[in-house]
C-alpha positions in Angstrom: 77.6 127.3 99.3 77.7 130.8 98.7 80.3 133.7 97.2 82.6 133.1 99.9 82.8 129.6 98.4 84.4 130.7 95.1 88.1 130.4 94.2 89.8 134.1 93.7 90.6 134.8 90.5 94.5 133.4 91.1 93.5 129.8 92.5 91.2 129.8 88.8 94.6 130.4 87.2 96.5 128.5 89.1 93.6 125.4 89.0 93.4 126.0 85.2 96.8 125.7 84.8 96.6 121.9 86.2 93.6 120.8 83.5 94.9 120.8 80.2 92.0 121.5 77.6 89.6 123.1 79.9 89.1 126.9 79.2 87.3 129.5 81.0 84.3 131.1 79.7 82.9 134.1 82.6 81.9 131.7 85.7 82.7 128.5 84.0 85.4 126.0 83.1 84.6 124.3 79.4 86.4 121.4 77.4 85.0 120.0 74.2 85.9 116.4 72.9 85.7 114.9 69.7 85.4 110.7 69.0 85.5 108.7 66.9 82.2 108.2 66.7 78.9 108.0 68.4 79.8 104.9 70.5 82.5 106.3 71.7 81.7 109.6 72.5 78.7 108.0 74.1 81.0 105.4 76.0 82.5 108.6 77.3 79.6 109.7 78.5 78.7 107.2 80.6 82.1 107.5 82.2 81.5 111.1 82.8 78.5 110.2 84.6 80.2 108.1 86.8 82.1 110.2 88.0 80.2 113.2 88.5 77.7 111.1 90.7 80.3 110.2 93.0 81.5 113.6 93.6 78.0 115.1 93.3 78.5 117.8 90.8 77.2 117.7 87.3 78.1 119.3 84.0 76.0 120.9 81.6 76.3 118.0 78.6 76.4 119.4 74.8 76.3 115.9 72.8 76.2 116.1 68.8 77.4 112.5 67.3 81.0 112.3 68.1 81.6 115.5 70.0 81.0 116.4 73.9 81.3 119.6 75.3 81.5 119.8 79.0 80.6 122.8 81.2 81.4 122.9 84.7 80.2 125.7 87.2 79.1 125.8 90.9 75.9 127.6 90.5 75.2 127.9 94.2 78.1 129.5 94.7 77.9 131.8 92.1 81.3 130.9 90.1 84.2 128.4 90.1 85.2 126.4 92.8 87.1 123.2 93.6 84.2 121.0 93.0 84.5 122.2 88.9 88.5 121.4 89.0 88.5 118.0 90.5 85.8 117.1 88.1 87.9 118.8 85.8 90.9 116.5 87.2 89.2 113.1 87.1 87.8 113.5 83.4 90.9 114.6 82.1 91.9 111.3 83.6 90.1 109.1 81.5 90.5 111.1 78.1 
């Protein structure tokens, strides 16, 4: 992957648009959650893991008790691309 990978700053918009939640901070897409509680946020979590394994991109995890925050970027590309939306898609999904 590489610049030419990265979405143009209108297909960010438009993708950004489509995830509820998730903001964009420079390269990066960022949601933060809040639980319950520990079990939960934890149980959420594991879910997140899930699914990034499958589609082979993982977030930057910020975990304090019953809050998650959730940074997505495609480093090797240098910025956003659609590897951080459907991520963004398929978490937003099981909130």
């Amino acid at each position: 992957m590489g610049p030419k990978d990265c979405l143009t700053e209108d297909e960010v918009c438009t993708n950004l648009s489509k995830v509820p939640g998730w903001e964009r901070v420079d390269v990066a897409i960022v949601r933060e959650f809040e639980f319950s509680g520990f079990q939960e946020a934890f149980g959420f979590l594991t879910r997140v893991a899930l699914i990034t394994e499958v589609l082979d991109h993982h977030a930057e995890i910020w975990n304090v008790w019953n809050r998650v925050k959730l940074t997505f970027s495609t480093h090797d590309a240098g910025g956003l691309t659609e590897k951080d939306f459907e991520a963004a898609r398929q978490i937003n999904a099981i909130v």
